[in-house]
Backbone as a printed PyTorch tensor [residue, N CA C, xyz], in Angstrom:
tensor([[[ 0.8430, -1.1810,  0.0000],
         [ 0.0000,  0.0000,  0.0000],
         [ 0.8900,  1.2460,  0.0000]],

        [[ 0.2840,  2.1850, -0.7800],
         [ 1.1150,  3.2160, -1.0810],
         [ 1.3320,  4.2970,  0.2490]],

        [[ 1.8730,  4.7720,  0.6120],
         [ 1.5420,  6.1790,  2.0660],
         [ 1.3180,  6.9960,  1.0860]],

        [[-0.0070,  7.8330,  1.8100],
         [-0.2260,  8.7300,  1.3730],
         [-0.5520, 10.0260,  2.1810]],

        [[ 0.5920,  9.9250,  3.2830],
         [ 0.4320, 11.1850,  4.6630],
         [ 1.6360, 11.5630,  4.3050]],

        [[ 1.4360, 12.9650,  4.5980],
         [ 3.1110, 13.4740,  5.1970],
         [ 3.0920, 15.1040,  5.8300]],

        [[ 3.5940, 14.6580,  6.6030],
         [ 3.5320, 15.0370,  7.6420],
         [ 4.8090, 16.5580,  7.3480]],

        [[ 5.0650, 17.8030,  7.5940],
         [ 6.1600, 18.6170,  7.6020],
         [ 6.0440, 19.2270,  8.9250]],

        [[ 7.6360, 18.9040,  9.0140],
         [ 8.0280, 20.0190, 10.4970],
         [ 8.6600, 21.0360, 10.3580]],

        [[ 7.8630, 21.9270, 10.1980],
         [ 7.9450, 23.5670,  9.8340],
         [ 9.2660, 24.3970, 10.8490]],

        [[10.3800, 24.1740, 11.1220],
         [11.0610, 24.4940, 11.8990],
         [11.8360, 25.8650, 11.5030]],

        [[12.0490, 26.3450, 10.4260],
         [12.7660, 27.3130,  9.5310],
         [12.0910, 28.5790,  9.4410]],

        [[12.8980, 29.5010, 10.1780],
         [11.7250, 30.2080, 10.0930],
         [12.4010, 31.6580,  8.9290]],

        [[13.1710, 31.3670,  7.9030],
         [13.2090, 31.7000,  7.4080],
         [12.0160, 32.1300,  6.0050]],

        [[11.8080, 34.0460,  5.8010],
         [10.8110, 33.6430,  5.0310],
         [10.5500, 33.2030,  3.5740]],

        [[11.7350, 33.3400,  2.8340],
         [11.8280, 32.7050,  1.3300],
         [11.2990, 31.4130,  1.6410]],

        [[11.8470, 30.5010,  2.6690],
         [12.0680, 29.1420,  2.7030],
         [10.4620, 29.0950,  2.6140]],

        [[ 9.7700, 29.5040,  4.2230],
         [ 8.2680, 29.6570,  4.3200],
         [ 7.3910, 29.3930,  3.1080]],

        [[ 7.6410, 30.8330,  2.4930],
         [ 6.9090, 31.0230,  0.8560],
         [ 7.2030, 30.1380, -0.3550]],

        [[ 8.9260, 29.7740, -0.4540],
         [ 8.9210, 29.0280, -1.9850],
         [ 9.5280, 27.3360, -1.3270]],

        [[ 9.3810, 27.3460, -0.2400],
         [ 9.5440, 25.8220, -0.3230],
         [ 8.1870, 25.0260,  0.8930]],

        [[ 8.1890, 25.4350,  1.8690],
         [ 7.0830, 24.6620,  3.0880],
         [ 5.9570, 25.2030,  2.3050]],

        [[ 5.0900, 25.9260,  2.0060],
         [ 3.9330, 26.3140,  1.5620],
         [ 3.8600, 26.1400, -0.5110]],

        [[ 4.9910, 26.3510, -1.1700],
         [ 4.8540, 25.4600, -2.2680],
         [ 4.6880, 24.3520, -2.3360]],

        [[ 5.5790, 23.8220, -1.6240],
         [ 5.3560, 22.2540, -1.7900],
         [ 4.4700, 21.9360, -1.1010]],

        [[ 3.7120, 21.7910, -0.1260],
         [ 2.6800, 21.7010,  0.2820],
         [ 1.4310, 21.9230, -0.3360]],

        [[ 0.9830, 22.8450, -0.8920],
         [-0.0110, 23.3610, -1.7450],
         [ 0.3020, 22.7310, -3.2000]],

        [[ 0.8070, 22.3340, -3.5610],
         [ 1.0820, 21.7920, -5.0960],
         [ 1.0640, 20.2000, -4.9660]],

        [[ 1.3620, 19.5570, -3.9070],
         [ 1.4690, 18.2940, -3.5880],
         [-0.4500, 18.3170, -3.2790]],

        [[-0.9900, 18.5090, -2.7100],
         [-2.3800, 19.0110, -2.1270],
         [-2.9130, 18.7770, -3.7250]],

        [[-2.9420, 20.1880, -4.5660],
         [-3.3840, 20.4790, -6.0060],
         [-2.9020, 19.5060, -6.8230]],

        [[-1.8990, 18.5780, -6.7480],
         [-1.1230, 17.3740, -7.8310],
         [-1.3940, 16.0740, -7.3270]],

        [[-2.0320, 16.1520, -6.4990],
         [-2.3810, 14.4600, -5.8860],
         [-0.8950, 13.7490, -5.2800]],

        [[ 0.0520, 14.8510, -5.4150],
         [ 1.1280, 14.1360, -4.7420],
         [ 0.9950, 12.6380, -3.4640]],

        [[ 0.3780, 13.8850, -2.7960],
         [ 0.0700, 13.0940, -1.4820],
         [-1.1800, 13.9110, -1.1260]],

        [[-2.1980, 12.6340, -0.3940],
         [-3.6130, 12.7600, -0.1420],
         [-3.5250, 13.7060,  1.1760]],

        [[-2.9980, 13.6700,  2.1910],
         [-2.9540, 14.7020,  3.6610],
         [-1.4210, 14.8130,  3.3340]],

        [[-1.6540, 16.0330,  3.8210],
         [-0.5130, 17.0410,  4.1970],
         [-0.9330, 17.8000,  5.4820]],

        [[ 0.3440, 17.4210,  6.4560],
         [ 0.2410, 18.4200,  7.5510],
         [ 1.4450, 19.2110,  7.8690]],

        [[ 1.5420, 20.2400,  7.7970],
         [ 2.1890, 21.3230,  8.6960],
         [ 2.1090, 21.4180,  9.9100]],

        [[ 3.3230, 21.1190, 10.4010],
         [ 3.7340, 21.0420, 12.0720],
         [ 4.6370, 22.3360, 12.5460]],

        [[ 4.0910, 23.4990, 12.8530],
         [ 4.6570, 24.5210, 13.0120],
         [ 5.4440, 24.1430, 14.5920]],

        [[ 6.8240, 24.3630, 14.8180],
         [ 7.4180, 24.1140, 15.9160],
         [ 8.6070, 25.0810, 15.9460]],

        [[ 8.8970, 25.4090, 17.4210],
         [10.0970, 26.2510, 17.3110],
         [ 9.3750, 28.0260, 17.1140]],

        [[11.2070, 28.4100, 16.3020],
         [11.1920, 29.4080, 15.8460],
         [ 9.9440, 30.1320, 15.1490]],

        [[ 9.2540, 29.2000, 14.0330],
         [ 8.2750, 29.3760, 13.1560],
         [ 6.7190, 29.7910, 13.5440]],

        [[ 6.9750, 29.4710, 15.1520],
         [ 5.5400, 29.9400, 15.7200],
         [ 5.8240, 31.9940, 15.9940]],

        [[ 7.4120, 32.3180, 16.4020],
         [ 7.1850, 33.2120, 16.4080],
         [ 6.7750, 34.3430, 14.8540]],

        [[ 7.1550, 33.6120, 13.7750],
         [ 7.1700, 33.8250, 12.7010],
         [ 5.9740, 33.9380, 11.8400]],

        [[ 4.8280, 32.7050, 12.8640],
         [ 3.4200, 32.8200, 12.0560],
         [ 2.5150, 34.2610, 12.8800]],

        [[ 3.0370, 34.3570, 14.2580],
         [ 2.2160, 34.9610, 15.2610],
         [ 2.4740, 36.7760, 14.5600]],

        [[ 3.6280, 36.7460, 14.0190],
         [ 4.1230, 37.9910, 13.6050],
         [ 4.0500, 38.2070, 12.5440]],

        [[ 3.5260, 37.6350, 11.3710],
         [ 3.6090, 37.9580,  9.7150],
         [ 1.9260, 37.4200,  9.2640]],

        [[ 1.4020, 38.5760,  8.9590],
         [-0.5190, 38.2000,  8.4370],
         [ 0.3560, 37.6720,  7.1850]],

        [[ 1.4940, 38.3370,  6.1730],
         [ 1.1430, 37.1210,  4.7990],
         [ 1.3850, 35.7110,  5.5060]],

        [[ 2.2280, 36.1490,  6.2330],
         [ 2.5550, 33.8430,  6.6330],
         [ 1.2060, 33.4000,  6.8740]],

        [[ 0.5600, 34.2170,  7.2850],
         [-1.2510, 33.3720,  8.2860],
         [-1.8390, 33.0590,  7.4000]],

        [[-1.6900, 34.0020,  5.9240],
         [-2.5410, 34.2710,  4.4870],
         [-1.8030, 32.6960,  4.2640]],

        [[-0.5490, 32.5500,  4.0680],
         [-0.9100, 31.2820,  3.3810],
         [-0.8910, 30.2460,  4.1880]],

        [[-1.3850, 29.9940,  5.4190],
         [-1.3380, 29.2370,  6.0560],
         [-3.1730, 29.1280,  5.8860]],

        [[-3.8020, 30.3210,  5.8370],
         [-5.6670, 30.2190,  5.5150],
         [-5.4560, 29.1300,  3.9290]],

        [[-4.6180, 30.0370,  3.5340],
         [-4.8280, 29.4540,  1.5890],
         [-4.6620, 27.4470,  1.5260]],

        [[-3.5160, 27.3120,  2.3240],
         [-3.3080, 25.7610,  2.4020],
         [-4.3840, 25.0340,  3.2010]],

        [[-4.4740, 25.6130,  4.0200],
         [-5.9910, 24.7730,  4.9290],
         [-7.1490, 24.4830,  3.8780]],

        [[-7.5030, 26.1650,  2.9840],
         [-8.5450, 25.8580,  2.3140],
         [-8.2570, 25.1690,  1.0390]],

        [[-7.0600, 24.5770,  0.5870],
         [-6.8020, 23.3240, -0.1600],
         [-7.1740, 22.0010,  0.1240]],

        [[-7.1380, 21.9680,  1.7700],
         [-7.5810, 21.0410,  2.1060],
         [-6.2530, 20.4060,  3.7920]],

        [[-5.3720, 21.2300,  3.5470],
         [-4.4720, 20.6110,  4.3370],
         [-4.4560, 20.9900,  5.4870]],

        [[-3.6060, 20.5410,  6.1730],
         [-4.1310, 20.7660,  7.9220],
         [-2.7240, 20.9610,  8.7980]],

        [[-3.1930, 21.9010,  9.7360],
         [-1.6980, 22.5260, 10.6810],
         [-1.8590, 22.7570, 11.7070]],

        [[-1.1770, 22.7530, 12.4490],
         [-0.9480, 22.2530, 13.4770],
         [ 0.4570, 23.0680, 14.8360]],

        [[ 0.4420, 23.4630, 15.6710],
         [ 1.3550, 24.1110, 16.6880],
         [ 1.6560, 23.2680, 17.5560]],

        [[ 3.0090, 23.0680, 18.1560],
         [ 3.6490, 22.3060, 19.2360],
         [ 3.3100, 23.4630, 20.6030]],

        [[ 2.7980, 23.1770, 21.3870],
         [ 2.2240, 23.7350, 22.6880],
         [ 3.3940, 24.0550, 23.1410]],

        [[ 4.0830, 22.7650, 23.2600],
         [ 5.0880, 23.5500, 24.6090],
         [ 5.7630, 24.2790, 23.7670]],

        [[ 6.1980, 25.0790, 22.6390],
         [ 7.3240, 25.3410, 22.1760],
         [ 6.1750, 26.8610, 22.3340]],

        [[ 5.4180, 27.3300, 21.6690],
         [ 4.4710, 28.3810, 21.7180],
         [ 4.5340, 28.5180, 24.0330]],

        [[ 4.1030, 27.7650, 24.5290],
         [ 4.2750, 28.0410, 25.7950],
         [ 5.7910, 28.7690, 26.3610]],

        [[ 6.8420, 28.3850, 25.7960],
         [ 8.1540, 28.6050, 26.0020],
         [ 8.3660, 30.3070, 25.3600]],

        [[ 7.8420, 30.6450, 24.3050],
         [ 7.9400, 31.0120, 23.4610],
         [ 7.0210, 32.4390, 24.4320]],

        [[ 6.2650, 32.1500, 24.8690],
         [ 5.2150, 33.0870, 25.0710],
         [ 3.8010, 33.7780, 24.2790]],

        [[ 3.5890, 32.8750, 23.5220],
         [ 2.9800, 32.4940, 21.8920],
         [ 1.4650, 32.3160, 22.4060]],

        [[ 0.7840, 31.2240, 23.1920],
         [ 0.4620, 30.2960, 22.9640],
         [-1.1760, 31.1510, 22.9120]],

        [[-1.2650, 31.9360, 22.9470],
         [-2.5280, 32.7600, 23.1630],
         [-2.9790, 33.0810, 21.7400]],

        [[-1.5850, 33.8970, 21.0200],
         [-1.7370, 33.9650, 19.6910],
         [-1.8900, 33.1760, 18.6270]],

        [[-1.2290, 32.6900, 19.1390],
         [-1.6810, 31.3290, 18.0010],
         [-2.8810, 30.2210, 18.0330]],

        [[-3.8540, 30.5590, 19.3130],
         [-4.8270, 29.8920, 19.5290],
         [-5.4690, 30.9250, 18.5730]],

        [[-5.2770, 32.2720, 18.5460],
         [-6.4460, 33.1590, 17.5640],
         [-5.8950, 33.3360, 16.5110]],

        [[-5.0250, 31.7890, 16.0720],
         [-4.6800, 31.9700, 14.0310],
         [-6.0830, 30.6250, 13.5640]],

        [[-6.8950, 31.1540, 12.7250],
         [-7.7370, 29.6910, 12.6700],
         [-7.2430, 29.0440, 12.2770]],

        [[-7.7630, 27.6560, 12.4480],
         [-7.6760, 26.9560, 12.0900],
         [-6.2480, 25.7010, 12.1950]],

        [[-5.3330, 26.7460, 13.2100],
         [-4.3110, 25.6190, 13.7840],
         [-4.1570, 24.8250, 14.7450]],

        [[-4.1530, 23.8300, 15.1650],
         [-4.6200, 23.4230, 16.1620],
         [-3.3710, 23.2460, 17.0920]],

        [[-3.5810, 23.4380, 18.5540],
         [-2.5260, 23.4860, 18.7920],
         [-2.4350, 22.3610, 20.4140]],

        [[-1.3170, 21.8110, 20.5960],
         [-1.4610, 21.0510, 20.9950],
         [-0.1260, 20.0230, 21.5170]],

        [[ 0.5270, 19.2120, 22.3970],
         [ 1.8540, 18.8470, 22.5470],
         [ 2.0330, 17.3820, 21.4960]],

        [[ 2.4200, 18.2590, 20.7460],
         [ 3.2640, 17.5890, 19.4550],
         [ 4.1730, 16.2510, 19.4640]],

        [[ 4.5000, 16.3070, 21.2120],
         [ 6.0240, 15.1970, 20.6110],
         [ 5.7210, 13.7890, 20.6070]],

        [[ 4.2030, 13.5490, 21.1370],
         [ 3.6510, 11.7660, 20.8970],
         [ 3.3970, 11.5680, 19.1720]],

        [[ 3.1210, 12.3250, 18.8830],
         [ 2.1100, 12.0450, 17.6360],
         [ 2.8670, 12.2440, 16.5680]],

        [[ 4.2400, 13.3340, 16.7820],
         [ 5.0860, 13.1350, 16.2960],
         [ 6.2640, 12.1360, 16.4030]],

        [[ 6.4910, 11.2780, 16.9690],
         [ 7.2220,  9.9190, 17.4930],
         [ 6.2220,  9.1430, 16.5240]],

        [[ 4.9080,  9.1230, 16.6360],
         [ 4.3630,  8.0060, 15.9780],
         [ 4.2680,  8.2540, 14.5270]],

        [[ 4.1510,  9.3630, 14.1920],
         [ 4.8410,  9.8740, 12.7630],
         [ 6.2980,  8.9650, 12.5240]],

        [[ 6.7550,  9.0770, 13.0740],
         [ 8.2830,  9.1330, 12.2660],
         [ 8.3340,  7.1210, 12.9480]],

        [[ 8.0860,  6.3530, 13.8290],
         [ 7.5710,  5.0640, 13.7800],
         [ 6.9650,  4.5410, 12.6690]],

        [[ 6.2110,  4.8840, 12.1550],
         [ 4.9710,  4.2340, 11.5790],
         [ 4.9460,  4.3760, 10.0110]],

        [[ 4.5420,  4.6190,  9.1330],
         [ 4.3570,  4.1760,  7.8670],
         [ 4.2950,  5.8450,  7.2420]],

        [[ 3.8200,  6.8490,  8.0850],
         [ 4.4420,  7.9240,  6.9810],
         [ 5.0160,  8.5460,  6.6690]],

        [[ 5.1390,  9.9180,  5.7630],
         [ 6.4960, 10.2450,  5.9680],
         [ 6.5380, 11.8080,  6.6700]],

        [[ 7.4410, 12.1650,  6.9350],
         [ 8.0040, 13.4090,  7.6320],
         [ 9.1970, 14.0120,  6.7050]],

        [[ 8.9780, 14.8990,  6.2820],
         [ 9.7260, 16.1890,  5.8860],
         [10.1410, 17.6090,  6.5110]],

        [[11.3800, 17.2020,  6.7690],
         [11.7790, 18.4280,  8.1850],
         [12.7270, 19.8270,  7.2210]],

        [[12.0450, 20.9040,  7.5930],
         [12.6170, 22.1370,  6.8480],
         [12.4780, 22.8030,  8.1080]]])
């Protein structure tokens, strides 16, 4: 059986990278049948990066309404002092990341770390 998850850990919070590589490829994989789910795992640096830039949120609305789904590491937004703001970005859910990510990287799909 083919995998058809994959999972990205958004760690870079560089913004070229953001715009022409985590959110291209994501959105074109989504639009090309690459792969059926795509998730964005915003962690780290990148939460201060979504909490502070409306275009980053813009394409973080635009990929959701492709269909794909994202996601915040709690404790890192808690550390961070984040975790308020990023509860009022829609549609990300936010939440402690490091089980579900272990069973990501265990299990049958794949993970792409930028």
């Amino acid at each position: 059986m083919k995998n058809k998850n994959l999972h990205i850990l958004w760690t870079n919070d560089n913004l070229f990278t953001t715009e022409h590589m985590v959110f291209m490829y994501a959105g074109n994989s989504l639009r090309n049948g690459w792969w059926e789910n795509v998730h964005i795992i915003i962690w780290g640096a990148t939460a201060k990066l979504v909490c502070e830039n409306a275009d980053v949120r813009k394409l973080i609305a635009e990929f959701q309404a492709e269909g794909g789904r994202v996601s915040a590491c709690q404790r890192c937004l808690e550390r961070l002092g984040l975790k308020e703001q990023m509860q009022s970005v829609p549609g990300v859910a936010v939440y402690y990341v490091g089980e579900s990510f272990t069973e990501s990287l265990q299990g049958p799909d794949t993970v792409l770390t930028v």
